[in-house]
N, C-alpha and C positions, 0 to 999 in steps of 0.2 A: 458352498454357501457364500461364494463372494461376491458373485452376479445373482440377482433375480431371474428362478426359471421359468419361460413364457409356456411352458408344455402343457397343455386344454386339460384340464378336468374335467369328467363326466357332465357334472354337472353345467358346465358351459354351455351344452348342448341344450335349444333351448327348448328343443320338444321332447326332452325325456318327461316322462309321468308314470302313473301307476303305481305299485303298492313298490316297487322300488323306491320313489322318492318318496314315496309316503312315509317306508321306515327308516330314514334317509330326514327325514325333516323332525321326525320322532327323536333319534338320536341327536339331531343338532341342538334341539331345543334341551337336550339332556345334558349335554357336553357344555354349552355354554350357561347353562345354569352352574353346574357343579363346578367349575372350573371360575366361578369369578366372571364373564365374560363379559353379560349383560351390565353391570354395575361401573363397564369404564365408559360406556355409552352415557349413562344417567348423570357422571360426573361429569361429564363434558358438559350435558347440560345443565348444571349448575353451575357451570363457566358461564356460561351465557346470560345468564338468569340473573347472576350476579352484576356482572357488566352491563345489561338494560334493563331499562323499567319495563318490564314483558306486562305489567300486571294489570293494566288500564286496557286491552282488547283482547279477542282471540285470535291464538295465534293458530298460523298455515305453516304444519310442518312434516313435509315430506322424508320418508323412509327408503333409502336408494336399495335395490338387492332385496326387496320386504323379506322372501321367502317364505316360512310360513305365519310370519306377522307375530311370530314369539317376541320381539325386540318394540311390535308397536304397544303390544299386550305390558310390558312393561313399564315403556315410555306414556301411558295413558294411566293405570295406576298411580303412577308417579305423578302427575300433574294433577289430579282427581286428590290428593291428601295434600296438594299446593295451592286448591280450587283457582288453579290454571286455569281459563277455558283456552280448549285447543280442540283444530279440525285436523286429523292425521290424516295422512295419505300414502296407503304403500304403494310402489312400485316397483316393479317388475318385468322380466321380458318373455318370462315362460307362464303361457299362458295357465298351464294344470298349474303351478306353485298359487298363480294369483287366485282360482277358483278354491283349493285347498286352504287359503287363510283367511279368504269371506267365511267358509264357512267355520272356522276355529276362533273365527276373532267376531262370530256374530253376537255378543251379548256387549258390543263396544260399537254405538252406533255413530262416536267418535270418528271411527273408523270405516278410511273408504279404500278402493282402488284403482288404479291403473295398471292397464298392460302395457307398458310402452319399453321400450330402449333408448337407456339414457344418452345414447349419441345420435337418435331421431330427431326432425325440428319439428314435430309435434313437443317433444319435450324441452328444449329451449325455447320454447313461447309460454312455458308456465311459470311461475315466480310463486316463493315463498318466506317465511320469515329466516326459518330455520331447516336445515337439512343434513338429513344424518347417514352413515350406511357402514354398519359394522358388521365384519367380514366381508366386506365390497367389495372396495380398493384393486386387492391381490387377485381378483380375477384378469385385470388389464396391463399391459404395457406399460410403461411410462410414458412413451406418447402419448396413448390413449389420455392417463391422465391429468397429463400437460392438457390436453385440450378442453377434457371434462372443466378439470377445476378453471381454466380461464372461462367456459362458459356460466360458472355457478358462480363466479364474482358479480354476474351480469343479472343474475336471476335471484338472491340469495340477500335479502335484508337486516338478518339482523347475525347469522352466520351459520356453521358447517360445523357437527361433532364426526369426527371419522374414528372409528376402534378395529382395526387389525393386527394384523400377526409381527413380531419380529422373528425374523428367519436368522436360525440360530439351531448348531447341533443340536443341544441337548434337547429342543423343543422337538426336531424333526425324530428323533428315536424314541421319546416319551409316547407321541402321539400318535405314533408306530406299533408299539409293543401295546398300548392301552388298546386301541382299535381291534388290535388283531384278537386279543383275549377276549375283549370284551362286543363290539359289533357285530349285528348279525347281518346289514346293508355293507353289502360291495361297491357301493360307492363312494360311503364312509372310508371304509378301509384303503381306499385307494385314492382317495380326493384327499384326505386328513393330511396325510404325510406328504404331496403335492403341492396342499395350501399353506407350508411352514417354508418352503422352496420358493413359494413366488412369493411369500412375505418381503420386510423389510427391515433394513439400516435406516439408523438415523440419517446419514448419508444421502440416501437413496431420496428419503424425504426432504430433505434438503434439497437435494437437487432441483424434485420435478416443481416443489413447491415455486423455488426461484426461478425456473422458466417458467411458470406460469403467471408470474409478477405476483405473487402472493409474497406480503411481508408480516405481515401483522396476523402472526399466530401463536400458539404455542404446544409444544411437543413433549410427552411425558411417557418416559415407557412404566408400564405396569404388568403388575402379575395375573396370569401364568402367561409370561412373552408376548406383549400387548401392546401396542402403542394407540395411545391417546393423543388425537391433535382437530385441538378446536381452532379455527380458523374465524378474527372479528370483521366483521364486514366494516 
């Protein structure tokens, strides 16, 4: 647990589909509900909300990783009891994930999407207010997101909610033995305890943050092994 591990998840793969990730996205949305997940995301954006006057336009705010768009389904309630107006937009590089949340996120016309890869230059020529990607992150390098986040400095106006894993024992054995009892996706069970491996130290963020010339943030771990970090434009 003292290095971050780069070893591919299933899900990395970007043409997996089928009733695999199907119960695979089922279970995600179940685990990050129960587990607190979705609500470090929403806090961050109340970071933001607070820090600017959001409330005179609508905002453009893009969902990095959407997957099955359970996190926009949230972030749109949420600004809908704020009478936010906001245009979301998920993103994605698998194509089946992005048809699978059109059609779960259809009664939110709020909501749009893209297939794209966030290190494409189709995607560094779009710009938004705000941009968020929880459980993202730990899919990349730290190069990788050395490079990402100096391009979202470039593209990102009013700032970046990010909520991932802190890689930490006791999270890697909980989310081990929960899976195993309890999921009936092989991918789950085998991605779960992967993604507590490529998570992070505050360390870790520290780092790539300051090579990415990002100073003006703030880092907040949260339960169950979460780290919270909004980044102000």
């Amino acid at each position: 647990m003292k290095t971050r591990s780069y070893e591919k998840e299933i899900m990395d793969e970007f043409s997996t589909g089928g009733e695999v990730m199907d119960q695979t996205l089922r279970e995600l949305r179940f685990i990050n509900k129960w587990l607190g997940g979705n609500k470090v995301t929403l806090q961050g954006l109340t970071k933001l909300f607070q820090h600017y006057n959001t409330s005179s336009k609508t905002l453009q705010i893009a969902d990095l990783g959407c997957g099955g768009g359970d996190m926009l389904i949230c972030m749109s309630q949420w600004v809908r009891k704020r009478q936010q107006p906001v245009q979301f937009t998920g993103i994605d590089a698998n194509e089946y994930i992005v048809g699978y949340a059109q059609k779960h996120t259809f009664p939110y016309p709020e909501i749009s999407y893209l297939n794209l890869d966030v290190f494409s230059d189709d995607f560094r020529q779009l710009s938004y207010d705000i941009v968020t990607g929880t459980l993202f992150c730990h899919h990349f390098t730290d190069e990788q997101l050395i490079s990402l986040f100096r391009n979202l400095k470039q593209q990102v106006r009013v700032g970046i909610v990010i909520n991932d894993l802190h890689r930490h024992w006791f999270a890697y054995h909980s989310i081990k033995w929960l899976t195993r009892w309890f999921s009936r996706s092989e991918m789950v069970r085998y991605d779960a305890k992967l993604s507590v491996k490529r998570g992070f130290l505050r360390s870790d963020w520290e780092r790539i943050l300051n090579q990415a010339g990002i100073k003006k943030y703030e880092l907040t771990w949260c339960w169950a092994f979460r780290w919270r970090l909004v980044i102000f434009a």
